[in-house]
VODRENVO-474599 format. One record per residue (C-alpha): residue number from 1; residue in one letter; x, y, z. Coordinates in steps of 0.05 Angstrom, whole numbers. Example, Ala and Ser with C-alpha at 12.3 -4.5 7.8 and 13.67 -1.06 7.14 Angstrom:
(atom 1 a (246 -90 156))
(atom 2 s (273 -21 143))
//
This chain:
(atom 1 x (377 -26 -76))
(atom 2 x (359 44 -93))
(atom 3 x (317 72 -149))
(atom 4 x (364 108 -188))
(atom 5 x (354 90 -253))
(atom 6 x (281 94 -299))
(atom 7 x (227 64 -256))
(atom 8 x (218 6 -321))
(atom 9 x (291 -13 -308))
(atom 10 x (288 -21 -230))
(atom 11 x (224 -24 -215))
(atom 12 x (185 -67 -264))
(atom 13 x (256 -114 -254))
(atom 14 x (237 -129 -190))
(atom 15 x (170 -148 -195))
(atom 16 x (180 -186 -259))
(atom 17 x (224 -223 -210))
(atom 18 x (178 -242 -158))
(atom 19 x (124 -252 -208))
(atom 20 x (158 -299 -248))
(atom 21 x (162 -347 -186))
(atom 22 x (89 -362 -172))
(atom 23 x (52 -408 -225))
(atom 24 x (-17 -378 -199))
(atom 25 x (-61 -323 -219))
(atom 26 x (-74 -305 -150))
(atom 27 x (-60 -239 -114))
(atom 28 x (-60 -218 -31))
(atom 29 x (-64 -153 -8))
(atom 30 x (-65 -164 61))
(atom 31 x (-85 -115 115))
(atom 32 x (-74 -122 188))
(atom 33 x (-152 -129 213))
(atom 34 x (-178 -175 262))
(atom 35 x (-215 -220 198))
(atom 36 x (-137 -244 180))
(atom 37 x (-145 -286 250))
(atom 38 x (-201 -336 210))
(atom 39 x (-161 -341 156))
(atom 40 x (-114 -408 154))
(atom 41 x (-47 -377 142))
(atom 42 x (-45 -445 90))
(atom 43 x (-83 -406 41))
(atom 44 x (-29 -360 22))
(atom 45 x (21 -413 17))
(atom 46 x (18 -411 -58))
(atom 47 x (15 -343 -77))
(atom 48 x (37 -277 -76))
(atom 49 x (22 -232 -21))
(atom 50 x (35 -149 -18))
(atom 51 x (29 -133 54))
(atom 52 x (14 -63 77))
(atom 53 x (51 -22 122))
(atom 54 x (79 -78 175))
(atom 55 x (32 -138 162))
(atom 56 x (90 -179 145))
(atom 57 x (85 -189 216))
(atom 58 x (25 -243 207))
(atom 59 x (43 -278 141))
(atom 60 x (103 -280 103))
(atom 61 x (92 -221 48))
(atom 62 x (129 -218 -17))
(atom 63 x (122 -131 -18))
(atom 64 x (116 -100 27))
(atom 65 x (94 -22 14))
(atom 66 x (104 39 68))
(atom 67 x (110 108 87))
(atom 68 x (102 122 148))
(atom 69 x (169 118 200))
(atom 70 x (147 79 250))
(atom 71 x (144 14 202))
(atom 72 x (214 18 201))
(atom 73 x (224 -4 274))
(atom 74 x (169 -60 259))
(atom 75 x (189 -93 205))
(atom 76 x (255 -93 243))
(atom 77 x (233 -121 305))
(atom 78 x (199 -178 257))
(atom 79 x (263 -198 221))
(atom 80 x (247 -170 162))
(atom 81 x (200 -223 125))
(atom 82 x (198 -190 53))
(atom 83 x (229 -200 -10))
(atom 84 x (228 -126 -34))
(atom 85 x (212 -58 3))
(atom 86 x (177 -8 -40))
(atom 87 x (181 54 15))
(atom 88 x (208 125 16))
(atom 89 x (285 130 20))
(atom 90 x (316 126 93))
(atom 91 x (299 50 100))
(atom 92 x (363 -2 99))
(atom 93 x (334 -65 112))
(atom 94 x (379 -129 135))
(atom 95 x (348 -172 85))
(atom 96 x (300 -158 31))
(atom 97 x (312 -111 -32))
(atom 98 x (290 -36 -34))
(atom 99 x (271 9 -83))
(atom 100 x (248 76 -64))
(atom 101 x (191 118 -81))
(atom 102 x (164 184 -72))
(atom 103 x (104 185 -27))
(atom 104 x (49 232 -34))
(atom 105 x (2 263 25))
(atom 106 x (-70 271 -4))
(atom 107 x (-123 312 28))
(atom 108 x (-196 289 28))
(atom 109 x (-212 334 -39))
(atom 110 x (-163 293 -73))
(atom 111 x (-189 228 -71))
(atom 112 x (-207 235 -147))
(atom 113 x (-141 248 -172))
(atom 114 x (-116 187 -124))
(atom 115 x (-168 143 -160))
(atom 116 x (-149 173 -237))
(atom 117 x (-69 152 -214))
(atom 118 x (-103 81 -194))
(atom 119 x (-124 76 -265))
(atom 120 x (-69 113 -307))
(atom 121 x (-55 81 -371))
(atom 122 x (6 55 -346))
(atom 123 x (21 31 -276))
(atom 124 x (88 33 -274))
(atom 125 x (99 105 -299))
(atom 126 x (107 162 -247))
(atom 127 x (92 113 -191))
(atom 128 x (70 143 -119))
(atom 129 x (57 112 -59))
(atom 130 x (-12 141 -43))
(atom 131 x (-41 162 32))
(atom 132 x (-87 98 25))
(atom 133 x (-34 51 13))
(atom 134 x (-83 -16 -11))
(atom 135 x (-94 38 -72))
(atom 136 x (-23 33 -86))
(atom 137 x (-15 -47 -80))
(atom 138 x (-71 -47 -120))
(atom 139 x (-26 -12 -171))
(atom 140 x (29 -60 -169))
(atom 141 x (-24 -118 -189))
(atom 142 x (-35 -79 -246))
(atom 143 x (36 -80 -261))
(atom 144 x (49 -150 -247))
(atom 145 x (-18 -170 -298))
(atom 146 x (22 -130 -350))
(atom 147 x (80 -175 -334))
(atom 148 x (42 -238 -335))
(atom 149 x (-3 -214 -391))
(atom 150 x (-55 -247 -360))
(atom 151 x (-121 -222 -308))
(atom 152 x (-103 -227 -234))
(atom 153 x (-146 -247 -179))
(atom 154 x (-141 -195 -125))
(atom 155 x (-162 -217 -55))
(atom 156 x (-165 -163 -11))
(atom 157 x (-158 -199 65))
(atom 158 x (-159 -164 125))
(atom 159 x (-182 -94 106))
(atom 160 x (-243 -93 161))
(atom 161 x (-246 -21 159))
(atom 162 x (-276 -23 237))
(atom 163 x (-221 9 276))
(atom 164 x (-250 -5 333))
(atom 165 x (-237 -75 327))
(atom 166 x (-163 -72 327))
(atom 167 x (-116 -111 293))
(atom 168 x (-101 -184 279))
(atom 169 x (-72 -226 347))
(atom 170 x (-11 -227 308))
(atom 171 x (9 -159 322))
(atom 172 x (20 -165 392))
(atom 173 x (49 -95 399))
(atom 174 x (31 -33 360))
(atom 175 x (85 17 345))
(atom 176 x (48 69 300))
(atom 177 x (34 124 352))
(atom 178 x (-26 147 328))
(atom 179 x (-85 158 374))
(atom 180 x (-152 107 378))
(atom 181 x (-193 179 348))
(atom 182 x (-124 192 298))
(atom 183 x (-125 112 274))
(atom 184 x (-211 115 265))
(atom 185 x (-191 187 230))
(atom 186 x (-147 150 178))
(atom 187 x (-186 81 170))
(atom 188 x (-259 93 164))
(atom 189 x (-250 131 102))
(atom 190 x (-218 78 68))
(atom 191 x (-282 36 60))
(atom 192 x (-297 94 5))
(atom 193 x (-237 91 -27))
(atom 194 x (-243 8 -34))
(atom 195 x (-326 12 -57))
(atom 196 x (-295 64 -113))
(atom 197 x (-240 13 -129))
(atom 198 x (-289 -39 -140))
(atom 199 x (-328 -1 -183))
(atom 200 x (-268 42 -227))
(atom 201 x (-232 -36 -232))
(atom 202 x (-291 -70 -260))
(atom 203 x (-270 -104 -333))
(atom 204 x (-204 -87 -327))
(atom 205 x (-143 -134 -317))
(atom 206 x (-155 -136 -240))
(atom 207 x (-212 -188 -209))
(atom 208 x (-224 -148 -141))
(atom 209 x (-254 -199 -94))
(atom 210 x (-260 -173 -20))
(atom 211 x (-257 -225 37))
(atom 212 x (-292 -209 95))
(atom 213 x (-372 -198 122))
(atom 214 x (-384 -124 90))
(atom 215 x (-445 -122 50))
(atom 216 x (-390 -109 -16))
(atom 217 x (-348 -170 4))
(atom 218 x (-340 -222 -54))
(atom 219 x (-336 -281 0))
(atom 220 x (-328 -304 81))
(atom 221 x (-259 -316 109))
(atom 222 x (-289 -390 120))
(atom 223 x (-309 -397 44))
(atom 224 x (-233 -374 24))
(atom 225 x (-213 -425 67))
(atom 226 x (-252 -474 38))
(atom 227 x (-219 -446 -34))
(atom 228 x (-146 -463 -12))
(atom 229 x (-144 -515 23))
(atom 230 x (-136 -592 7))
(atom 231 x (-193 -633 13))
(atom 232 x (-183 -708 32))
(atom 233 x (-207 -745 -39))
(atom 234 x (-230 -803 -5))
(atom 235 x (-269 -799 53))
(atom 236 x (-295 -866 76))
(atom 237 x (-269 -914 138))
(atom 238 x (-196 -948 123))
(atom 239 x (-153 -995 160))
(atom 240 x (-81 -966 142))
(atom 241 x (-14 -1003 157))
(atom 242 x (45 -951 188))
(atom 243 x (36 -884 153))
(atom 244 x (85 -859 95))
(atom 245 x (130 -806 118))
(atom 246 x (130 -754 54))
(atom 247 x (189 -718 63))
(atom 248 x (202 -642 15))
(atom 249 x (271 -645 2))
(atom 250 x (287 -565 -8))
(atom 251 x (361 -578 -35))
(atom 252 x (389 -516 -44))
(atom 253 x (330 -487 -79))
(atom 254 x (312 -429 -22))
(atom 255 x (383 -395 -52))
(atom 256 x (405 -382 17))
(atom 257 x (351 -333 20))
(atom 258 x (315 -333 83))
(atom 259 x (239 -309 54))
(atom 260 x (256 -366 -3))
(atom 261 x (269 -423 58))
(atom 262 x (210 -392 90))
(atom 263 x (166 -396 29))
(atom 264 x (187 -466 17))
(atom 265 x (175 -489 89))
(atom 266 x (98 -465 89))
(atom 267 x (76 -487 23))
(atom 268 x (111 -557 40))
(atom 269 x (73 -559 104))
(atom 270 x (7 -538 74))
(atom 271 x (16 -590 20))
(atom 272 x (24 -640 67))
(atom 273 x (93 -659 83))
(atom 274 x (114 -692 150))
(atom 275 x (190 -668 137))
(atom 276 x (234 -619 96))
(atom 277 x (315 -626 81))
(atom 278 x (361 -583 79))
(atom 279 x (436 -590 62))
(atom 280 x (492 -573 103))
(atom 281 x (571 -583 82))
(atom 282 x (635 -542 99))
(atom 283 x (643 -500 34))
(atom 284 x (721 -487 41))
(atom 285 x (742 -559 56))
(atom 286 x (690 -602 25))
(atom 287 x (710 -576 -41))
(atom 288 x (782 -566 -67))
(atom 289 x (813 -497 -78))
(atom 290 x (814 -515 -148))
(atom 291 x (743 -523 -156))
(atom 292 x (727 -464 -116))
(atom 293 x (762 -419 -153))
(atom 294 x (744 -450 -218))
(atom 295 x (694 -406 -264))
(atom 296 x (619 -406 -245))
(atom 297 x (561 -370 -274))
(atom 298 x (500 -359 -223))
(atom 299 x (470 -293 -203))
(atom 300 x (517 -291 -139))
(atom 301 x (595 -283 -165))
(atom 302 x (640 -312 -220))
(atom 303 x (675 -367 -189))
(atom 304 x (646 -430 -155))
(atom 305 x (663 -407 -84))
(atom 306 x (613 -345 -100))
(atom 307 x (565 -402 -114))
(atom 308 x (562 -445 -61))
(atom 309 x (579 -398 1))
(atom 310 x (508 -368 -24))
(atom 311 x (477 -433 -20))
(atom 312 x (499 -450 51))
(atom 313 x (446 -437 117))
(atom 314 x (486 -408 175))
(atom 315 x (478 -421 241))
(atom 316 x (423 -365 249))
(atom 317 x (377 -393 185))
(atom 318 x (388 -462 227))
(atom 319 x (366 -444 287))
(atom 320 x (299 -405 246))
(atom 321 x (282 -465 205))
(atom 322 x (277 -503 276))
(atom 323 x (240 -454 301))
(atom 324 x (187 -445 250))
(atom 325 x (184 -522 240))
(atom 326 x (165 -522 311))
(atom 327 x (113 -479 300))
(atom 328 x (80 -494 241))
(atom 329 x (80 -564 263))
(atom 330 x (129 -599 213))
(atom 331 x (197 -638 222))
(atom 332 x (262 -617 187))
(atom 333 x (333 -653 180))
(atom 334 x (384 -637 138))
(atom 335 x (435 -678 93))
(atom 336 x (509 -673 125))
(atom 337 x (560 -677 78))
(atom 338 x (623 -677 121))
(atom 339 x (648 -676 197))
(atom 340 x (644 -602 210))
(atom 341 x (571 -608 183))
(atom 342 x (559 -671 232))
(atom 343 x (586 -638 286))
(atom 344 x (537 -562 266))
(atom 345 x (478 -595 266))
(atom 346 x (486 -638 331))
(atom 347 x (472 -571 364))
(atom 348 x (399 -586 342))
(atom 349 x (397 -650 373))
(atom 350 x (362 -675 304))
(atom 351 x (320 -733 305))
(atom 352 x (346 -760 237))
(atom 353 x (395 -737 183))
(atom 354 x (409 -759 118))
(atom 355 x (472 -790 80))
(atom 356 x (464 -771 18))
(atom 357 x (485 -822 -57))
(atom 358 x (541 -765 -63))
(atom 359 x (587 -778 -13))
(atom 360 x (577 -854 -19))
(atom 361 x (651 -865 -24))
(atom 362 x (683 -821 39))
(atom 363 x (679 -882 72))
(atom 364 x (717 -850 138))
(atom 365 x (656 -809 143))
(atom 366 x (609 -851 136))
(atom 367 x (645 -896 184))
(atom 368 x (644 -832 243))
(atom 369 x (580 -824 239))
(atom 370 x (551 -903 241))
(atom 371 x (606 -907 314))
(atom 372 x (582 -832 339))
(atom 373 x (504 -826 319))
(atom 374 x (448 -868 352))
(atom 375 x (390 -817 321))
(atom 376 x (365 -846 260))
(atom 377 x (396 -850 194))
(atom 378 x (364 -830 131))
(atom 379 x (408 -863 66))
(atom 380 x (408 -856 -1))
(atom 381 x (445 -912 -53))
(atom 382 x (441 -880 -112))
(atom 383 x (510 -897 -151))
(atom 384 x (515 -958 -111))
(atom 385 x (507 -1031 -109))
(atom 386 x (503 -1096 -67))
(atom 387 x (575 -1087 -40))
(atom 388 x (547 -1017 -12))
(atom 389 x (491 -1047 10))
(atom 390 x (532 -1101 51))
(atom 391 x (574 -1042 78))
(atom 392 x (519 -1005 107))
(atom 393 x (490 -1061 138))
(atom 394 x (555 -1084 170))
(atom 395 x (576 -1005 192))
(atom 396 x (507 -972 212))
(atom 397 x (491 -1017 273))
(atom 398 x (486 -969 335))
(atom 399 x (435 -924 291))
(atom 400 x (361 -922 315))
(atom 401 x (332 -936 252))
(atom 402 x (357 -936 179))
(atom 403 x (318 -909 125))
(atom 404 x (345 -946 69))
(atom 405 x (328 -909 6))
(atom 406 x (325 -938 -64))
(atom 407 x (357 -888 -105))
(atom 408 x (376 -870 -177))
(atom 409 x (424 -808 -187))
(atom 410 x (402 -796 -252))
(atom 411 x (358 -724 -261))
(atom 412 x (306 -742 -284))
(atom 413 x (312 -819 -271))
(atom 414 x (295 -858 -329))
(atom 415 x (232 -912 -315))
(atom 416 x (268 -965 -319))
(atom 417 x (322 -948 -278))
(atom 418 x (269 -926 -218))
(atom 419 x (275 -1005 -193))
(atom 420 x (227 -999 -145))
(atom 421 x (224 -1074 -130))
(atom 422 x (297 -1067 -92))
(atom 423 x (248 -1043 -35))
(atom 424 x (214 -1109 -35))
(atom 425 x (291 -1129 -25))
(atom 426 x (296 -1080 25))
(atom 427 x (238 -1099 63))
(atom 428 x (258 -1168 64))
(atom 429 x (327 -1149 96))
(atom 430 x (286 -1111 157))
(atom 431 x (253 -1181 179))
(atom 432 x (330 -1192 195))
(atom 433 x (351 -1120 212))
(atom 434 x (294 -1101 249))
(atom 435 x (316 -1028 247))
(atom 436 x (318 -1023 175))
(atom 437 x (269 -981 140))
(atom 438 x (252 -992 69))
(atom 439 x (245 -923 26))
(atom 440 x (254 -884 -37))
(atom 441 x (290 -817 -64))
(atom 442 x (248 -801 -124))
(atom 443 x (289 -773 -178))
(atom 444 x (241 -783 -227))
(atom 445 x (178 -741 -261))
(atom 446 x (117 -732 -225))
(atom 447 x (87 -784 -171))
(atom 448 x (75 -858 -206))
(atom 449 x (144 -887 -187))
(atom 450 x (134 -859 -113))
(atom 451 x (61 -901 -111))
(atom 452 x (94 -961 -136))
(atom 453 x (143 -961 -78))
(atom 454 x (88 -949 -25))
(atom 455 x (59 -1011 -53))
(atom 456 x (129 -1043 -52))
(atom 457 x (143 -1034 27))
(atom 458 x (170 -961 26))
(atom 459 x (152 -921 86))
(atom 460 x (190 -856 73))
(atom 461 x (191 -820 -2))
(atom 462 x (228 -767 -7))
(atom 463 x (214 -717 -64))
(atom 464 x (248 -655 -88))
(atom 465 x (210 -587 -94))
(atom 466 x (226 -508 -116))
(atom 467 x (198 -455 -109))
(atom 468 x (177 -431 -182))
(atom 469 x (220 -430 -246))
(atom 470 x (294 -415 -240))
(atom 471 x (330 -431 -305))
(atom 472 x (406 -436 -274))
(atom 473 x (378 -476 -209))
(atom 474 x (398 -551 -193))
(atom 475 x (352 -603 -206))
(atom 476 x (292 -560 -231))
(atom 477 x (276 -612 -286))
(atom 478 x (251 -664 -221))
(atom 479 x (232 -619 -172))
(atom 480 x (156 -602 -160))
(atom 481 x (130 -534 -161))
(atom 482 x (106 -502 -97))
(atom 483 x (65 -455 -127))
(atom 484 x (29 -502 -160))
(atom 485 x (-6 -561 -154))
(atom 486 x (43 -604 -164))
(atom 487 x (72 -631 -97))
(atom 488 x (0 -622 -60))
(atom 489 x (-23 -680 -114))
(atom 490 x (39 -712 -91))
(atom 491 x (20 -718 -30))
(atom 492 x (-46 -737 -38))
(atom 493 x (-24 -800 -86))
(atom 494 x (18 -818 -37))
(atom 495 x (-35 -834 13))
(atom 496 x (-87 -858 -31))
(atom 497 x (-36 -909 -39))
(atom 498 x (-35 -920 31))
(atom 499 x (-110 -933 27))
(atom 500 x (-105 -974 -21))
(atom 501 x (-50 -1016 2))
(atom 502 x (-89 -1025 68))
(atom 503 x (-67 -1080 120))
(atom 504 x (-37 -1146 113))
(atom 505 x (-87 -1181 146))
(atom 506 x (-137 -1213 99))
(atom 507 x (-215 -1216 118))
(atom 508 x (-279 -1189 90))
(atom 509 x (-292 -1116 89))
(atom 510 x (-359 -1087 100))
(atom 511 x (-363 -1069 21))
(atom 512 x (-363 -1147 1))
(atom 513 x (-437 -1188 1))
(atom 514 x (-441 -1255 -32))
(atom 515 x (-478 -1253 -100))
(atom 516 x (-495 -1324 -98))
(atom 517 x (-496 -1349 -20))
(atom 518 x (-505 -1419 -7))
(atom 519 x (-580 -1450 8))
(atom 520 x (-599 -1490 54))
(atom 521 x (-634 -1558 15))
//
């Protein structure tokens, strides 16, 4: 998308956008120096990051800003890991948004009137994208504090200023062209330009914090690791039983978007999830012409077949989400909806997928799948009762293992409809199904009902997350917030409740003494 209409139409629009996803007050501008390689790539899970030039390349980056050609190829070569592009015009990238600025070439005796368009009244009038391009970002999180009408904290990360040191192992190949003298030529004078920053920003709606081991840096890459990431609560010896696999059930909050999915994926991982779902269903014959072309309001078309095509992952965002699961060190499945699906995903060779409460009636389905899949089985009975339960049992034999998830349909499930003590039922049933695992699809608010069925026998939980605040999304009103809080504490209940559940086996524990012990007369 071009900028052709006023910059507080297109431009602002955007950013409000992006902004309005992140429940944090925390900013990234991230550079490309060798310091980013300390830096647990967790941290920036939950916030937003404007990456310079091609620095995408390292972290996933929500803005990327440019002007130089030779980013072009980069970013390209990289996939394209940003949400919007703000860049000179020539730039068409295959994903991401665009809007296109005029660029300005400053000479060394114009530093001050760089600095005085730093601090103009206004960020978002007349915007430039400035020779020293972190002055720039810096701009935008000016603009996005008038959005949020709140302070930002601004982290600057990987802005070394030593040239000589290179760049971050992440950029395995370079492509600007310049020279070793060119690059020190345009990087050592930056330092002056940030010092000035620090100084020119102080009480104003920017906190400028750099990371790093200059004398002007704010704190360490180790201590801003020690910022982000969890800490384990409890800390002292535990006998646990067989660990709680937390699983981030995505739905179809990523949009189809492949930054979104990749968003998702990271923060779910740095929160602590073993697993995230996906959904996977033939658009065109799992619905009925009808309902496709029936009216449907969502930012993607007018008609429901608008709606859900956008929804959908294609074969290329599958084969992506199993790569970066691989990587990042987390498992994915996917809920298959119908027999094309069963047959798409098989490509992966998945360790588990999911039958989800929805399609508890296509009983010819459900029937394929228990004769042709030995993986395991992940089910949910929402909507159902004891006859369901009876025809799982006597269909799903050949399966590896079946999660058997106690489920309410309801968004948000009422309390007392959660019924956690059907997992004492369903733990009951895998003394005589060995294979059978008890579990639970949290539908409801928040993490209580979740605890309750660790302590009733539950060894998967499933929960649903987003990624911020989307008002025509799915399922918003249950899902936890990945920019927040809210799923890491998740997490974290769920395996205090492993801790305190502990083992079956009774005996005394090294924290019990007798009060009154028995003498000897």
């Amino acid at each position: 998308m071009s900028m052709e209409s006023p910059i507080k139409d297109t431009f602002s629009s955007h950013l409000e956008d992006i902004g309005s996803i992140f429940g944090t007050d925390t900013i990234f501008i991230l550079g490309k120096g060798p310091s980013v390689d300390e830096i647990n790539p967790e941290v920036f899970a939950n916030s937003m990051v404007i990456g310079i030039n091609d620095a995408e390349r390292i972290v996933p980056v929500d803005i990327s800003i440019f002007h130089a050609d030779w980013v072009k190829e980069s970013v390209a070569s990289n996939g394209y890991k940003s949400r919007l592009y703000v860049c000179p015009p020539g730039f068409t990238p295959l994903r991401g948004d665009v809007v296109n600025m005029p660029c300005t070439r400053s000479s060394g005796n114009e530093s001050d009137v760089m600095m005085q368009r730093l601090l103009t009244e206004d960020p978002s009038e007349s915007f430039v994208i400035e020779e020293v391009l972190f002055l720039s970002a810096l701009r935008l999180a000016r603009i996005l504090a008038g959005i949020r009408k709140k302070p930002q904290t601004i982290y600057m990360v990987g802005f070394d200023f030593t040239p000589d040191k290179g760049y971050s192992k992440s950029i395995e190949r370079d492509y600007a062209p310049n020279s070793p003298e060119e690059r020190a030529l345009a990087i050592s004078p930056q330092e002056f330009y940030f010092v000035n920053s620090l100084y020119l920003l102080r009480d104003s709606e920017l906190i400028l914090k750099h990371v790093g081991s200059r004398k002007f840096s704010a704190l360490s890459t180790g201590e801003l690791n020690d910022q982000f990431l969890p800490k384990n609560p409890i800390n002292e010896e535990h006998e646990l039983g067989p660990r709680v696999v937390v699983t981030a059930e995505l739905t179809t909050n990523h949009f189809g978007q492949r930054h979104r999915l990749e968003r998702m994926i990271r923060a779910a991982r740095a929160a602590g999830a073993d697993y995230v779902k996906v959904q996977k269903r033939n658009v065109e014959t799992f619905y009925s012409q009808e309902q496709l072309d029936g009216k449907y309001k969502s930012p993607f078309g007018s008609t429901f077949r608008d709606y859900r095509n956008a929804l959908e992952l294609d074969e290329e965002d599958f084969c992506y989400i199993d790569k970066l699961c691989s990587q990042l060190g987390i498992g994915w499945f996917a809920s298959v909806l119908d027999e094309p699906s069963y047959h798409f995903i098989q490509q992966f060779s998945p360790d588990l997928i999911k039958i989800p409460s929805t399609i508890s009636e296509h009983n010819d389905y459900l029937s394929y799948v228990a004769r042709h899949y030995t993986g395991s089985v992940v089910l949910s009975t929402g909507m159902t009762d004891i006859a369901y339960e009876k025809y799982i049992l006597e269909t799903f034999t050949e399966c590896n293992k079946l999660y058997l998830m106690q489920c309410n349909s309801a968004y948000p499930t009422p309390k007392h409809h959660c019924t956690v003590g059907v997992i004492r039922h369903y733990r009951d049933l895998s003394y005589r199904y060995p294979y059978l695992v008890p579990a639970y699809s949290s539908h409801d608010t928040g993490w209580f009902a979740s605890t309750m069925a660790v302590a009733a026998g539950a060894q998967m939980v499933e929960k649903h997350v987003k990624l911020g605040n989307t008002e025509w999304a799915h399922y918003d009103s249950v899902a936890l917030d990945l920019t927040k809080e809210d799923f890491r504490e998740y997490v974290e209940k769920i395996r205090e409740a492993e801790i305190v559940l502990g083992v079956e086996d009774k005996k005394t524990n090294s924290s019990e003494h007798h009060k009154y012990s028995k003498r000897s007369r």
